[in-house]
C-alpha positions as CSV (number, residue, x, y, z in Angstrom):
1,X,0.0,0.0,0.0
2,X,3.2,2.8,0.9
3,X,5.0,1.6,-2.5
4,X,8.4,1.8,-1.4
5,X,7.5,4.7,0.9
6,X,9.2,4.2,4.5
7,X,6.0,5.5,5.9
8,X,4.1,8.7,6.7
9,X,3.0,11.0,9.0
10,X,0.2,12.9,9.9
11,X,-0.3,16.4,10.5
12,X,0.7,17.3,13.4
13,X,3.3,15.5,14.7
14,X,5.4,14.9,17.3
15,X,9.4,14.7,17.2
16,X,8.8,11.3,18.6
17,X,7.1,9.7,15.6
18,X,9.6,11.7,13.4
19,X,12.5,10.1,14.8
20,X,11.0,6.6,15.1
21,X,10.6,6.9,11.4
22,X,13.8,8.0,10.6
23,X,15.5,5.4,12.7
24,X,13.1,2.5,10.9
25,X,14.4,3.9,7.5
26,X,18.3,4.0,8.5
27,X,17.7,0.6,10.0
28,X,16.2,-0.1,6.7
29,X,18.9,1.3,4.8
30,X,22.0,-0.7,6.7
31,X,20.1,-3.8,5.9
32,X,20.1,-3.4,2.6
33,X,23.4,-2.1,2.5
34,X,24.5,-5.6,4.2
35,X,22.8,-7.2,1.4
36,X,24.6,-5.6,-1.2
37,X,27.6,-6.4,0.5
38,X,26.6,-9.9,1.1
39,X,26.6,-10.1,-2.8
40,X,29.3,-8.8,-4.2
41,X,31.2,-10.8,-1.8
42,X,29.5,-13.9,-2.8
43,X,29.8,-12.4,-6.9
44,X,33.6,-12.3,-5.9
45,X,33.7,-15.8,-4.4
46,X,31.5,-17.7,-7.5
47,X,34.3,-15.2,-10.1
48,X,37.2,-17.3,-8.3
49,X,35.4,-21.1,-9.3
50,X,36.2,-22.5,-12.6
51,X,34.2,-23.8,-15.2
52,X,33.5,-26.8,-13.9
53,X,33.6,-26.1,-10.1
54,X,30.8,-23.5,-11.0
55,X,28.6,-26.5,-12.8
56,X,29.1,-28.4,-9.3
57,X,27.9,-26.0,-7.3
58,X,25.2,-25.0,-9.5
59,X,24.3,-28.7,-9.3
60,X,24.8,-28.3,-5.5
61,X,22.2,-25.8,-5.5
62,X,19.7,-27.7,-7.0
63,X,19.9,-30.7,-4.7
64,X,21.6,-33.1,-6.5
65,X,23.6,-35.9,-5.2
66,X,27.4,-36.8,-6.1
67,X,26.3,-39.5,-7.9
68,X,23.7,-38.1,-10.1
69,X,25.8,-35.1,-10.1
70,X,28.3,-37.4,-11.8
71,X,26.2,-39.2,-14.4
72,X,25.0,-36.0,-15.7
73,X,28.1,-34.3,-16.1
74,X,29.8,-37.5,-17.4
75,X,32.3,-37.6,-14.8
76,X,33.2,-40.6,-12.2
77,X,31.6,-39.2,-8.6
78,X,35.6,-39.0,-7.3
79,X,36.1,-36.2,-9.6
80,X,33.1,-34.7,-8.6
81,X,34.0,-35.1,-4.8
82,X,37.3,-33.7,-5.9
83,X,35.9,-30.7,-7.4
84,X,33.4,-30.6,-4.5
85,X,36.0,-30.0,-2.5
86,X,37.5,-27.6,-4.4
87,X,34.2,-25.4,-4.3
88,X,34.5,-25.8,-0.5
89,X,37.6,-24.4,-0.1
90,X,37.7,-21.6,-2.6
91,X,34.3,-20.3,-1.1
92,X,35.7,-20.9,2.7
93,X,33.1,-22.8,4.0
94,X,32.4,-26.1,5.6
95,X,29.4,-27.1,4.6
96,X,26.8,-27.5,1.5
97,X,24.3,-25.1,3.0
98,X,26.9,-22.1,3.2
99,X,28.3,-23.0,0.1
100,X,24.2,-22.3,-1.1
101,X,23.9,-19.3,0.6
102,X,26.8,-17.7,-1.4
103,X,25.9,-19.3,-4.8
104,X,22.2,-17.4,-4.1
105,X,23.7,-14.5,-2.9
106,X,26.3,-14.3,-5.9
107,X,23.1,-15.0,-8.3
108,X,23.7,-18.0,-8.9
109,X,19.9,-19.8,-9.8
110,X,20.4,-22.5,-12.2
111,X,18.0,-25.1,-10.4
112,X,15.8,-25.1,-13.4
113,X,18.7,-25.7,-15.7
114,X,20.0,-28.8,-13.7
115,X,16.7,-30.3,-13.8
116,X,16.2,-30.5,-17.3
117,X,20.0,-31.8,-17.9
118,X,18.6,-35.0,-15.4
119,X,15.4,-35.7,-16.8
């Protein structure tokens, strides 16, 4: 209903109210700042991958298992553990789920794509 307005105010009004609604837009503000920041850190972090190590974790991100992982990219599932790995460490994490959370923050949506390659 505000369309992207941080609020309003009615006539007359107290400093109060205008300073609860300027804190609720810079509170708005830093958190979309974050975001940003989030990323272009995560945009930096995909850059780094190669080819391949991107197709992993773009599989990654749409649920798919080593295995099929494998079959679809016509590899044997030790590469794909190998490159896995690879992933892992050149985003710094330790586990699937963060490795996600930087593939979607970097922009990384390629679910669709994987699931037509394994049909």
């Amino acid at each position: 209903m505000l369309g992207g307005v941080a609020g309003y105010l009615n006539w007359p009004f107290d400093n109060d109210e205008l300073l609860n609604t300027f804190d609720r837009m810079l509170e708005a503000h830093k958190a979309h700042e974050r975001q940003q920041s989030l990323m272009a850190a995560g945009r930096r972090q995909v850059a780094q991958l190669t080819s391949r190590e991107r197709e992993v974790l773009s599989a990654l991100l749409s649920g798919m298992a080593t295995r099929e992982m494998a079959r679809v990219l016509h590899l044997s599932p030790r590469t794909v553990e190998i490159h896995r790995a690879s992933v892992m460490a050149k985003l710094h994490t330790r586990s699937v789920a963060e490795a996600v959370k930087i593939a979607l923050f970097a922009g990384l949506d390629e679910a669709s794509d994987w699931e037509n390659r394994a049909a």
